[in-house]
C-alpha positions as CSV (number, residue, x, y, z in Angstrom):
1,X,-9.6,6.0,9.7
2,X,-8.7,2.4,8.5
3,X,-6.5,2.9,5.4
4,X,-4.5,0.2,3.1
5,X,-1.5,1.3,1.0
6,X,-1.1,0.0,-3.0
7,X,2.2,-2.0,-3.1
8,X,2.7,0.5,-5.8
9,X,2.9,3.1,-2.7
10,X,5.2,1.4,-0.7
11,X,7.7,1.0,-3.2
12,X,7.7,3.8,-4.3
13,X,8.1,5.4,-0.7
14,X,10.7,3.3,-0.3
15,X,12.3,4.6,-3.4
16,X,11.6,8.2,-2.9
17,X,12.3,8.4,0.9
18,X,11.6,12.9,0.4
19,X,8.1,12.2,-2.0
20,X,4.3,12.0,-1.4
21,X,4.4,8.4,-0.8
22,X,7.0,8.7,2.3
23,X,4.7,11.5,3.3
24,X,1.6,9.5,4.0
25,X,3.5,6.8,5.4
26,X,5.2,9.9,8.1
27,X,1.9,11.3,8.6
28,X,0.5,7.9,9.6
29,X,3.1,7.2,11.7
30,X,2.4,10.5,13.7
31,X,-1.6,10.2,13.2
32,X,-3.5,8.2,16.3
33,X,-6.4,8.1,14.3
34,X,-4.9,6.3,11.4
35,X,-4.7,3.0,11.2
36,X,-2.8,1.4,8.4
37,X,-3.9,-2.1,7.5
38,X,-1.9,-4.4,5.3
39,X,-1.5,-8.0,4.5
40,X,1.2,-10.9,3.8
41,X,0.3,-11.0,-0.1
42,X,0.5,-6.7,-0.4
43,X,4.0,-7.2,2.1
44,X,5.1,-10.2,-0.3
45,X,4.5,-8.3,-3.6
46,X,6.8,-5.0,-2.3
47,X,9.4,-7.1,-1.4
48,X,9.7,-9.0,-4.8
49,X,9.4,-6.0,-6.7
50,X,12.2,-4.6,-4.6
51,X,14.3,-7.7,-5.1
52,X,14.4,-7.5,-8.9
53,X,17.8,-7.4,-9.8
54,X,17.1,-4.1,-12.2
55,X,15.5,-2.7,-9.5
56,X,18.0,-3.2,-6.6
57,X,20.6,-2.1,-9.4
58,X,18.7,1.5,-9.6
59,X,18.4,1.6,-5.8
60,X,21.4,0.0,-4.5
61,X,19.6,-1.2,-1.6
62,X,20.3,-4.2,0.1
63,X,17.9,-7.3,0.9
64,X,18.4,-6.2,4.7
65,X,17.3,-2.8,4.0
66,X,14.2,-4.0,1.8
67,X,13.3,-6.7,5.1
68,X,13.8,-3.8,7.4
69,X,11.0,-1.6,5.7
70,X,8.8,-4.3,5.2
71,X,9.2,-5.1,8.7
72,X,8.5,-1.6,9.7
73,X,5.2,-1.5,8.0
74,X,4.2,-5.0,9.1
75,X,4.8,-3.5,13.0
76,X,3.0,-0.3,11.9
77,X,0.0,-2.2,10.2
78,X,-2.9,-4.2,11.2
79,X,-2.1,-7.3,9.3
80,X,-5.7,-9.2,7.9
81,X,-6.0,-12.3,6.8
82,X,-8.2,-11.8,3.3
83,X,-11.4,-13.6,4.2
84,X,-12.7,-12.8,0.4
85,X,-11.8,-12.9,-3.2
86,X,-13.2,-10.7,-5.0
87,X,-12.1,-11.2,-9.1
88,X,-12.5,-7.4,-10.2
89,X,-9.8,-5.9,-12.1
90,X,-8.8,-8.3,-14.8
91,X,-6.0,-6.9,-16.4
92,X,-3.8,-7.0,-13.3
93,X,-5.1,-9.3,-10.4
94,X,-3.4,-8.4,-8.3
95,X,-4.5,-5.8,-7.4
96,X,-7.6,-7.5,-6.3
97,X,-5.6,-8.0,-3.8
98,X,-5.6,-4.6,-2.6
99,X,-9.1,-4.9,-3.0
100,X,-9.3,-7.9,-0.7
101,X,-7.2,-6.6,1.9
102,X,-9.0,-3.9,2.0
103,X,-12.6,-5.4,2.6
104,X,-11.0,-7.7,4.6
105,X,-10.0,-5.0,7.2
106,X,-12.4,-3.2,7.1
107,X,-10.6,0.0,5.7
108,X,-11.9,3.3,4.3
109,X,-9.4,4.3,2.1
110,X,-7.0,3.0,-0.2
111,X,-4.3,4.8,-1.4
112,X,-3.0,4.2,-5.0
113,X,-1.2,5.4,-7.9
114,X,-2.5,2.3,-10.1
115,X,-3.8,3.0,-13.4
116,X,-6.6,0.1,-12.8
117,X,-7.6,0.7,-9.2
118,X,-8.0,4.5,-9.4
119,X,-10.5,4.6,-12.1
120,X,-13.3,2.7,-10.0
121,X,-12.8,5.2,-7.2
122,X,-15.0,3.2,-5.2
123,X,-14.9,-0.4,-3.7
124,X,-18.1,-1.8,-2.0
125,X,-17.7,1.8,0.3
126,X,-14.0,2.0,0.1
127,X,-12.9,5.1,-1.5
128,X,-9.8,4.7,-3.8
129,X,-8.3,7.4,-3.9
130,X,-4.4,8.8,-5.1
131,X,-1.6,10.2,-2.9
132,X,-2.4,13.8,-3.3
133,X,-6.0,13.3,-2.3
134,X,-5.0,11.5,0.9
135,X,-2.2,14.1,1.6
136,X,-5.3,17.0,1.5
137,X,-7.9,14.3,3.6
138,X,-5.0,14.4,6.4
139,X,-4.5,18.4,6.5
């Protein structure tokens, strides 16, 4: 199972180290037959979020710490080059390039909490789904 997290995931796993998000990222880690697939744009849109100044202020985490956990998931992933671009969601896009990422690896799932991308709930045979519907896929 090929499956690309929402930036909106990673953050907020990040920020939540004990909540669903952190969950799917444990259970992935322990899971053979997962395969998380990412790319630079969805790594480079966590760590600006992160870097905000309001953000880090909330968080108190360091730029070291926010490198560290991207550089976690970059050695846990299957980094893809996105070979399309697909324009879909035009309030926000980017997150076409979850989209993108995801068609470029080939995934089955994305996992999202994103008011735009969970609506569609399907992406040329990608399911979209949210945290809590992943977290009862894995049982």
């Amino acid at each position: 199972m090929r499956i690309v997290l929402d930036t909106n995931i990673l953050v907020s796993a990040f920020t939540s180290k004990l909540g669903h998000s952190a969950k799917i990222i444990d259970l992935i880690s322990m899971l053979e037959e997962i395969q998380l697939v990412s790319s630079e744009p969805i790594l480079g849109e966590f760590k600006n979020i992160l870097s905000r100044d309001e953000v880090k202020a909330r968080f108190n985490y360091s730029t070291h710490d926010i490198e560290a956990f991207a550089s976690s998931i970059r050695d846990a992933s299957t980094i893809v080059k996105l070979k399309s671009n697909f324009k879909v969601i035009k309030e926000d896009r980017e997150d076409d390039v979850v989209l993108n990422t995801a068609y470029s690896g080939r995934a089955g799932y994305i996992v999202s909490g994103d008011r735009h991308l969970i609506p569609l709930r399907e992406f040329k045979g990608i399911k979209i789904v949210t945290v809590s519907e992943m977290l009862e896929l894995l049982k």
